[in-house]
C-alpha positions in Angstrom: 0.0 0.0 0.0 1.2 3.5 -0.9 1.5 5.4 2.1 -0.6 8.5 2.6 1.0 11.5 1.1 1.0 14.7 4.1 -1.2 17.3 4.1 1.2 20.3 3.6 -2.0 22.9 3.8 -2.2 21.7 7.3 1.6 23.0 7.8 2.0 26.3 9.8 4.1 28.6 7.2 7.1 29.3 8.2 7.7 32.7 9.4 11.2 35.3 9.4 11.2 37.2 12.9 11.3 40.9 12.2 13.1 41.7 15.8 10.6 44.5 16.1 9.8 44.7 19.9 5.8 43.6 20.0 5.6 43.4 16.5 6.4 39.4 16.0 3.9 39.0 19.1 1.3 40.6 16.8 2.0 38.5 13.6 2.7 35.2 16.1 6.1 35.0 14.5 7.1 37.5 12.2 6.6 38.0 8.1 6.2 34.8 6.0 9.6 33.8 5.2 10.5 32.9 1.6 7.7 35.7 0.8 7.2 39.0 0.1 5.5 41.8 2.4 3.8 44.9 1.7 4.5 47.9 4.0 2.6 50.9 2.7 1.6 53.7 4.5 2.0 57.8 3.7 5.1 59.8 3.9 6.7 59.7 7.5 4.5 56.7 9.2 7.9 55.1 9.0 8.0 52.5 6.3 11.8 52.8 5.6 12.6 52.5 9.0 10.7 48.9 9.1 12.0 48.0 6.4 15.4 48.4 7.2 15.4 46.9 10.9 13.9 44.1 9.7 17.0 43.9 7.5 19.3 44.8 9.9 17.9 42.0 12.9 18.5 39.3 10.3 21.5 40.1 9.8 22.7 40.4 13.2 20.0 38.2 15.3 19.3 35.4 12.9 22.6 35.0 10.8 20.5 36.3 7.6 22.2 39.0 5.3 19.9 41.4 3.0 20.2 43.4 0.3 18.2 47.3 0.5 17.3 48.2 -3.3 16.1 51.5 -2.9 14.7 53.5 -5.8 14.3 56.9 -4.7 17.4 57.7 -1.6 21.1 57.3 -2.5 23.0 54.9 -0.3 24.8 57.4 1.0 21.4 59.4 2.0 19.7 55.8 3.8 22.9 55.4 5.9 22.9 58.8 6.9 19.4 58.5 7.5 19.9 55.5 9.5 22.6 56.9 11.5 20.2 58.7 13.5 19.3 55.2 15.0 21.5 53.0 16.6 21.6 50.4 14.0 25.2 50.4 13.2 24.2 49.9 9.3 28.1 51.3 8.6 29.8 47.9 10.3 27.1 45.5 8.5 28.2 47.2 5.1 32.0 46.5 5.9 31.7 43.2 7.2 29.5 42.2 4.0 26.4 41.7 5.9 24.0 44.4 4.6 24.4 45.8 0.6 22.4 49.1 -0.1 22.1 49.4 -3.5 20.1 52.6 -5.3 18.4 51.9 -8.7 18.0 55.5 -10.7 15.7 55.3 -13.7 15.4 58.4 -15.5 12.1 59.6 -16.0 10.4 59.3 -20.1 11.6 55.7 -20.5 9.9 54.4 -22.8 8.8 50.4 -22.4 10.0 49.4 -25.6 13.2 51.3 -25.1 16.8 51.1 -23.9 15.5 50.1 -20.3 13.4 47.2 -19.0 12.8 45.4 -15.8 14.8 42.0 -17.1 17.5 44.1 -16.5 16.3 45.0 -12.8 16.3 40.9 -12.4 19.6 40.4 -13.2 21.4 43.5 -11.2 19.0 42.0 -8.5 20.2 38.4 -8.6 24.0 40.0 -8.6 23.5 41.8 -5.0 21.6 38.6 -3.4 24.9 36.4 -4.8 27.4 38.9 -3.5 26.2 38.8 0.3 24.3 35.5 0.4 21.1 37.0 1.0 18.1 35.5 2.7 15.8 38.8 2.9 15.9 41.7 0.8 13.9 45.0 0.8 12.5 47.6 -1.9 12.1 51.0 -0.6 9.5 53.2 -2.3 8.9 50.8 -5.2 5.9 52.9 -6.9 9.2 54.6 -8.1 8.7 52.2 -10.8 5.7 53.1 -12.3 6.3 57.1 -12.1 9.2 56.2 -14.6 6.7 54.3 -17.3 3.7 55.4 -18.5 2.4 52.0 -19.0 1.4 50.6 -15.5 0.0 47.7 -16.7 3.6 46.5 -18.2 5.0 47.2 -15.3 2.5 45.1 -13.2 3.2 42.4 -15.0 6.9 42.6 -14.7 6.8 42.9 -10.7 4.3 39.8 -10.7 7.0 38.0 -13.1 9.7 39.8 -10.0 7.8 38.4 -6.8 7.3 34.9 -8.4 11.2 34.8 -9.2 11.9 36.1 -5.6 9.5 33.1 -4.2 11.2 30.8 -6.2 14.6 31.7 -4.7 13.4 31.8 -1.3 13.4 35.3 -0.4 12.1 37.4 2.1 10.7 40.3 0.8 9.4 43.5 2.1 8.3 46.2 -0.1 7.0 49.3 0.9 4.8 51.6 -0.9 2.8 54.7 -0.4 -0.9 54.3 0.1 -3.1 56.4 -2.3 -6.7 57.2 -2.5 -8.9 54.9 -1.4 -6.2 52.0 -2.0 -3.4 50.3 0.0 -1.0 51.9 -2.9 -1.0 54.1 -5.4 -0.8 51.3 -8.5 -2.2 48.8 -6.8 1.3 47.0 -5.8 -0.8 44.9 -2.9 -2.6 42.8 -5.9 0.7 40.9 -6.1 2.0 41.4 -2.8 -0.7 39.8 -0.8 0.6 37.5 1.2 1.5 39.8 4.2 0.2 43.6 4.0 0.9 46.3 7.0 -0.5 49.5 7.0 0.9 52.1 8.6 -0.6 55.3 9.5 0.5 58.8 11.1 -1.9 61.6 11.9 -2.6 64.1 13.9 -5.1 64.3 16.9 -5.5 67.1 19.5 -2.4 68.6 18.1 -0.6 64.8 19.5 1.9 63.3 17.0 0.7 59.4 16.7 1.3 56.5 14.7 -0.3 53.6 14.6 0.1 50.2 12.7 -2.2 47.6 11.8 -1.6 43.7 9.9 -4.6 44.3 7.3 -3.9 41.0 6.0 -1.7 37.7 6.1 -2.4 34.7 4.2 -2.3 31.3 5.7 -1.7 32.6 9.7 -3.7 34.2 12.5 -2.2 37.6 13.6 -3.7 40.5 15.5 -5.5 42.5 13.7 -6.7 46.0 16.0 -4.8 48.9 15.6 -1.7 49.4 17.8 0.7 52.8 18.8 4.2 52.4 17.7 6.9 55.1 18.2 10.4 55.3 16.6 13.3 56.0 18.9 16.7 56.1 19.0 16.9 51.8 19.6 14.1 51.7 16.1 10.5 51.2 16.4 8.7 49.9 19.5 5.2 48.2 19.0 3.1 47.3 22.3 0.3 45.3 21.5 -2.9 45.1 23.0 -4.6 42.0 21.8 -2.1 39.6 21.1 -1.2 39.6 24.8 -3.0 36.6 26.2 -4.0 36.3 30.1 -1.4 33.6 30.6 0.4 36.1 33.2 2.0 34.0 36.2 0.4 34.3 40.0 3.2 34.6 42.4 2.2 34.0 46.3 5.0 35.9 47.7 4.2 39.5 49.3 5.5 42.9 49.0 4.9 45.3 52.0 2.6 48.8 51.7 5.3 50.4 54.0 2.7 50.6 56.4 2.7 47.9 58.8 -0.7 48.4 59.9 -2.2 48.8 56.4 0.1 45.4 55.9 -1.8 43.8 59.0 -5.0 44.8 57.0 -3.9 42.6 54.3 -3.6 39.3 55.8 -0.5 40.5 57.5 2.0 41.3 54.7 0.9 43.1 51.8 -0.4 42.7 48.2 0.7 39.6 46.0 4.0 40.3 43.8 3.1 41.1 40.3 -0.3 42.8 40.8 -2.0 46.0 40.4 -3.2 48.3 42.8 -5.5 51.2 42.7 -5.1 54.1 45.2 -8.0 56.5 44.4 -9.4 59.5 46.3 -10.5 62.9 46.5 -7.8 65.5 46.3 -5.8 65.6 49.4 -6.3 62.5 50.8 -2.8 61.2 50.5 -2.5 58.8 47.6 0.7 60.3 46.8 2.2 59.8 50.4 0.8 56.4 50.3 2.5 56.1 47.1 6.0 57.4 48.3 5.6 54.5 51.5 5.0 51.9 49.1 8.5 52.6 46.5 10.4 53.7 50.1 9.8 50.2 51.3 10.7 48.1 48.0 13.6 50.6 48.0 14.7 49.3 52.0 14.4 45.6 50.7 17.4 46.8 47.8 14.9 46.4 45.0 14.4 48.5 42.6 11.5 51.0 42.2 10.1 53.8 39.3 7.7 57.0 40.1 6.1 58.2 37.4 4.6 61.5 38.1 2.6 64.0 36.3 1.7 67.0 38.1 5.1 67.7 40.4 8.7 67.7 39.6 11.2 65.2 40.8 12.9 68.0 43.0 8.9 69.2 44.0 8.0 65.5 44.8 11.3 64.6 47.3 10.8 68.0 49.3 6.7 67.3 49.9 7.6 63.4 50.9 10.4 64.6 53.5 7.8 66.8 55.1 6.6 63.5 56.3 9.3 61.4 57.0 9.8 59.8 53.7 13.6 60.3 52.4 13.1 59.2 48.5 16.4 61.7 48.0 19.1 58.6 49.3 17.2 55.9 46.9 17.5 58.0 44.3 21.3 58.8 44.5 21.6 54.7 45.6 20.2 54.2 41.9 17.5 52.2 43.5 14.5 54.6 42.8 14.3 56.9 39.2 11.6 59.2 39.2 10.3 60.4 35.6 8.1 63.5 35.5 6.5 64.5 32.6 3.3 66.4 31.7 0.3 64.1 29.2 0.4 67.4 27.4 3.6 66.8 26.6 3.0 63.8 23.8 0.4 61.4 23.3 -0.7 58.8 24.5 1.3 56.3 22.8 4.4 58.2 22.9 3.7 58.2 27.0 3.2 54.6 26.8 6.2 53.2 24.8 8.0 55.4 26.5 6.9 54.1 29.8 7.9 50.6 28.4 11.4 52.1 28.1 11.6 52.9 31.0 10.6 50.0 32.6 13.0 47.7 29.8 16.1 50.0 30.8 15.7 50.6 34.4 13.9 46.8 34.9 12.3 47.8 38.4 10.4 45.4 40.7 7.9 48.2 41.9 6.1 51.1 39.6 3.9 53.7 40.8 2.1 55.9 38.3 0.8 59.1 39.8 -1.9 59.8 39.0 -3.1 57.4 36.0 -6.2 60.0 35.7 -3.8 62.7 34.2 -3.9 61.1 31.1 -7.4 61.7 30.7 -6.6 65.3 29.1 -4.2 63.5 26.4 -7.3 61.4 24.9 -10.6 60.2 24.6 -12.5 57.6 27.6 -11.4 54.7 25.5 -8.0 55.7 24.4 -7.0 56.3 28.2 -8.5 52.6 29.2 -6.6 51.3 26.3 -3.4 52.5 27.4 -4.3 51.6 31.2 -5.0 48.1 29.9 -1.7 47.6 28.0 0.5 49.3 31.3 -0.8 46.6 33.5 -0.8 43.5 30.9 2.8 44.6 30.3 3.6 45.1 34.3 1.9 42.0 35.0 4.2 40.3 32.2 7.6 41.1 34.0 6.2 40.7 37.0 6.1 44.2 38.6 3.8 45.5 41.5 2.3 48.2 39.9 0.5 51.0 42.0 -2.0 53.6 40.2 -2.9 56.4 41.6 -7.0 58.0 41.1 -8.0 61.6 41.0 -12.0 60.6 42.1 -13.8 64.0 41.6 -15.5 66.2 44.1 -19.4 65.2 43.6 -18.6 61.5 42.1 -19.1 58.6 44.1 -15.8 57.6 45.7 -16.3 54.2 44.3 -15.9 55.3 40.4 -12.6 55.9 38.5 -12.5 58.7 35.7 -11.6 56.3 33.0 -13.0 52.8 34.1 -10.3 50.7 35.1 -11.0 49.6 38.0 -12.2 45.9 37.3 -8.6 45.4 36.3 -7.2 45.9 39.3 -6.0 43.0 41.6 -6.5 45.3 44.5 -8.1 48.6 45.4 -7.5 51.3 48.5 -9.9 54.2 48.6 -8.8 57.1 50.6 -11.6 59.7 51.7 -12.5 63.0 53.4 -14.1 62.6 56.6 -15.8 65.5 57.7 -16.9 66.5 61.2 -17.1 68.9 63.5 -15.8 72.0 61.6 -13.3 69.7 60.2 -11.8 67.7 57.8 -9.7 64.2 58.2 -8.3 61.4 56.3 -10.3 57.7 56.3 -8.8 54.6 54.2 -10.0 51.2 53.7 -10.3 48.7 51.5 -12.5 47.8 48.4 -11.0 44.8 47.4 -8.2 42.6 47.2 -8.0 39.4 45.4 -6.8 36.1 46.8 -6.4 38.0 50.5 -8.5 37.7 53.4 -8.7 41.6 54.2 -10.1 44.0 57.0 -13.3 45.6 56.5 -13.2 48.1 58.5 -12.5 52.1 58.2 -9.1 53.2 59.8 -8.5 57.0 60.3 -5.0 57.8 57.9 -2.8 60.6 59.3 0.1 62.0 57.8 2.9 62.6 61.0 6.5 64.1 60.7 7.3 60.2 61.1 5.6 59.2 58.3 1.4 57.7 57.5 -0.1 55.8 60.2 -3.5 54.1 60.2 -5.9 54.4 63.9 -9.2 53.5 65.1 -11.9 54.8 64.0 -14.8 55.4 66.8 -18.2 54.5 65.2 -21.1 55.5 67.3 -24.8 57.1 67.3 -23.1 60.2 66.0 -21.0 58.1 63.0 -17.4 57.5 62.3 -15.5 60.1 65.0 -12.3 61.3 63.6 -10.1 64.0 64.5 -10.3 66.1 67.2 -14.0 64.4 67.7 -11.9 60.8 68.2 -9.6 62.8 70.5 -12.3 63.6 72.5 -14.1 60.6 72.7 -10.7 59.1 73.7 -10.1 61.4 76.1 -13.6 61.0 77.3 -13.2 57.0 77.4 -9.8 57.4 79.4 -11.6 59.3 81.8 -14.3 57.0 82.1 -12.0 54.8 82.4 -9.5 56.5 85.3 -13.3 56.7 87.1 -13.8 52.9 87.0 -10.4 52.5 88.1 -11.4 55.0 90.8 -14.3 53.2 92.0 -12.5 49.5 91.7 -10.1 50.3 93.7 -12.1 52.0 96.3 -14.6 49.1 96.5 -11.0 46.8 96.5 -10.2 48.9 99.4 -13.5 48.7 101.2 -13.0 45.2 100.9 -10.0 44.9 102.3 -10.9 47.0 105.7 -14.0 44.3 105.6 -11.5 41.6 105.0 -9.1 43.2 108.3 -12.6 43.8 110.5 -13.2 39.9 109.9 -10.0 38.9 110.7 -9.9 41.0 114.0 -13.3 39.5 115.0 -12.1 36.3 114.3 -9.2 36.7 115.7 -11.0 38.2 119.3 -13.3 35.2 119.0 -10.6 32.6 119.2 -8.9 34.3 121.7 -12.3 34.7 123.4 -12.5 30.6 122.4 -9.5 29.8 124.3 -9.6 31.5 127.3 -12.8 29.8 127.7 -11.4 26.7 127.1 -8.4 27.3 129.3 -11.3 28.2 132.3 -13.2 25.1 131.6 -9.7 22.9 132.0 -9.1 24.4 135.3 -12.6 24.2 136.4 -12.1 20.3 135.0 -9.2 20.2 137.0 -10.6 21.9 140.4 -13.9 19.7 139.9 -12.0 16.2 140.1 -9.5 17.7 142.8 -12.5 18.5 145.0 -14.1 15.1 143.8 -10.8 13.2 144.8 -10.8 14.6 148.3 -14.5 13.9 149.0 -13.6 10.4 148.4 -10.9 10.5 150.6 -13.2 12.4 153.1 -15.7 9.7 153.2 -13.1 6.5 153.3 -11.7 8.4 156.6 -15.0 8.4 157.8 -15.8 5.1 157.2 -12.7 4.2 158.9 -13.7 6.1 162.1 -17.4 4.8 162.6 -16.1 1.1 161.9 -17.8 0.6 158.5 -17.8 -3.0 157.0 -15.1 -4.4 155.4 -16.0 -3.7 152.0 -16.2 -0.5 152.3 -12.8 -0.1 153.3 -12.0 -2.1 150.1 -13.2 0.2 147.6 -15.2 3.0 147.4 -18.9 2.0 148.2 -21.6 3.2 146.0 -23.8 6.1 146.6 -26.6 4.1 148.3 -25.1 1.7 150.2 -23.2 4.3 151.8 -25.7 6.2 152.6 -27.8 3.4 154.4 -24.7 2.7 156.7 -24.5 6.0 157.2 
């Protein structure tokens, strides 16, 4: 029997990692290898930049050298260009690993003339022999049909290109410019279909942003929303939203608040490593000090720990936290704690969040607090914010950082509602309130929630000291929740009451006592009493047979003188015997 031939439809493709940071999580692997990819987009979303660290990660990550065919930059212009990022494209090009090459067609060739694309195949074929290239990239490639006025031809030609490149294995990417109501201007991503990214750049609330997005891939699953990307100075940085699965790890180990009693209120020792916290409140109820407890004590253990702020300098936030014990000054110059300060008006949002991601990738802390989280409200819409919120805490959760958010909660909103919605993310939540009484205005903090811990439910009074927060006792009574001056009192009052009962105990204890010595004296008088009765009666005892002795002697010398009978000389006779002799 012939055996079954395999099903190579069934076959995942096989797949060239770009290198791109978030952008091989997105397409589950990277571009289809031995196949090209269209990258199209308009001018400065970034689709030379792509291109070329694609090219560049092969060759230095995956042992793959390319060739860059660009048709409308110099080579001397792209490495120039590229210099700006650290690629070092100038040591790939000595050591033979990357070849730039720029193809100039003059403009009015005719089809039919001195100029054709066979000759494109061949210089092609030369570059991909001289380096030993697996992946190879055209730049601007619509170049191509600017230069003939026959597009048609030229379609052809760059079908008859693509097939060739497939048959030699290649991994292409070509980008293009996107034109009306297409991917491209000609139409380039008819015959490029097998991966297509579209990348986009706009303009919103006078915010830079770009975004990228897989609009198709043929024969794998991929993400397919639209995600921020920014180009830095490492390349481009995609963080994906989506393809990040809930697969995070649960670790059971603890990290402390700082505050030992707000640690007692959490089973004893604090919130699970690795999850998220939400501090939200009214505005001055101390989220920020609360904050600045939590990095001082990850700081005290040696780990590592990041601020972000929004509303206060670095300089502005270390003088407020000393005012109540809290150095942050000495972790800072330890290189323990980095505080990054930066208003939402300053970027957008997806420039705040990959560079948050940078931050956390460079400075790789254990503990982040971002303060507040409802600053970046102003730098986008409801949905935006809760977008980026969501990809902060996937991402935190995924390196296994305790994360702390600060929440603005407004004035006349319930205390129990966050400005942008997040709060049915968080692993735990600490709400922080206004008391008010008695012409005042105090502190109160307890706690909403807090998954997988067995947690207090009651209300503890927060204070802010020179020695730093502390939690105490709320008094709940007829009246309410007594804080303040009000709790003073009532302790004051309750100590009194309490020096009163002492009072009274130990004047009842003393009353007792003197009953306890009256007692004891009586007793004491009785038993003397008791014996000297007893010592009479023994004497009387004594004096009674004494007396009785001597009448029987009496009697016996009697007998003797009146001549009695014998037997009463032998013994003493009884009473009436005697007394008839007598």
């Amino acid at each position: 029997m012939t055996p079954r031939s395999q099903n190579t439809s069934s076959l995942p493709i096989a797949k060239s990692p770009t290198g791109i940071a978030g952008l091989d999580q997105i397409l589950e692997g990277g571009f289809p290898k031995g196949r090209p990819t269209l990258v199209c987009g308009g001018a400065g979303c970034g689709k030379t930049v792509l291109a070329m660290e694609f090219l560049i990660n092969g060759a230095t990550r995956h042992g793959e050298p390319g060739v860059f065919v660009a048709f409308e930059e110099s080579d001397k212009e792209i490495v120039v260009n590229a210099a700006s990022i650290d690629f070092g494209l100038s040591s790939l090009i000595k050591h033979k690993k990357i070849l730039i090459d720029h193809i100039q067609i003059p403009r009015g060739v005719q089809e039919a003339g001195d100029y054709d694309l066979e000759g494109l195949f061949i210089r092609i074929e030369q570059l991909i022999d001289e380096v030993g290239a697996k992946r190879i990239v055209f730049d601007t490639i619509e170049t191509l049909f600017s230069s003939f006025p026959n597009a048609g031809i030229i379609r052809g030609e760059l079908k008859r290109l693509f097939d060739w490149l497939k048959e030699k294995k290649m991994t292409a990417v070509v980008t293009a410019e996107t034109g009306d109501g297409k991917l491209t201007r000609y139409g380039v991503d008819e015959y490029v279909a097998d991966c297509v990214i579209m990348l986009d750049h706009r303009v919103e609330n006078q915010n830079s942003i770009r975004r990228l997005r897989v609009v198709k891939y043929r024969g794998s699953s991929h993400g397919t929303n639209e995600y921020p990307f920014l180009i830095g100075d490492k390349g481009i940085l995609v963080l994906p939203l989506s393809s990040l699965r809930l697969d995070h790890k649960a670790p059971t180990r603890k990290v402390s608040t700082g505050i030992p009693r707000l640690d007692s209120m959490l089973s004893g020792r604090g919130f699970y490593r690795g999850t998220s916290i939400l501090v939200s409140g009214g505005a001055g109820t101390g989220k920020s000090s609360l904050a600045a407890h939590f990095v001082q004590s990850a700081c005290r253990h040696g780990e590592r720990a990041l601020y972000i702020g929004s509303e206060q300098s670095a300089d502005e936030i270390i003088r407020n936290m000393r005012s109540i014990g809290v150095d942050l000054e000495r972790w800072t110059k330890r290189g323990l704690l980095r505080i990054h300060c930066a208003r939402p008006g300053t970027y957008g949002l997806e420039k705040h969040l990959v560079s948050l991601h940078d931050l956390t990738v460079t400075f790789d802390p254990s503990i982040v607090v971002v303060d507040p989280i409802t600053n970046f409200a102003s730098a986008g819409n409801h949905q935006e914010v809760k977008s980026m919120v969501t990809r902060l805490i996937d991402f935190f959760k995924s390196r296994q950082i305790t994360a702390m958010f600060t929440s603005l909660t407004e004035g006349d909103s319930s205390p129990e509602l966050t400005v942008i919605g997040i709060s049915s993310q968080m692993d735990a939540w600490l709400l922080l309130r206004n008391l008010e009484s008695n012409g005042e205005r105090n502190r109160g903090l307890y706690i909403l929630k807090a998954r997988g811990l067995a947690h207090s439910n009651q209300i503890r009074e927060f204070v802010l000291t020179d020695f730093g927060a502390q939690l105490l006792d709320v008094y709940v009574g007829p009246s309410g929740v007594l804080t303040g001056s009000a709790r003073i009192a009532q302790a004051a009052q309750e100590r009194a009451e309490a020096a009163e009962r002492e009072t009274q105990f130990r004047r009842k204890t003393e009353q007792l006592r003197e009953k306890k010595r009256q007692l004891e004296a009586q007793i004491a008088r009785l038993r003397k009493e008791f014996e000297l009765e007893s010592q009479q009666l023994s004497v009387d005892l004594k004096n009674m047979r004494s007396r009785e002795q001597q009448l029987d002697r009496d009697r016996i010398d009697m007998s003797r003188a009146r001549q009695a009978d014998h037997s009463i000389e032998r013994g003493r006779p009884n009473g009436t015997h005697a007394l008839l002799n007598a």
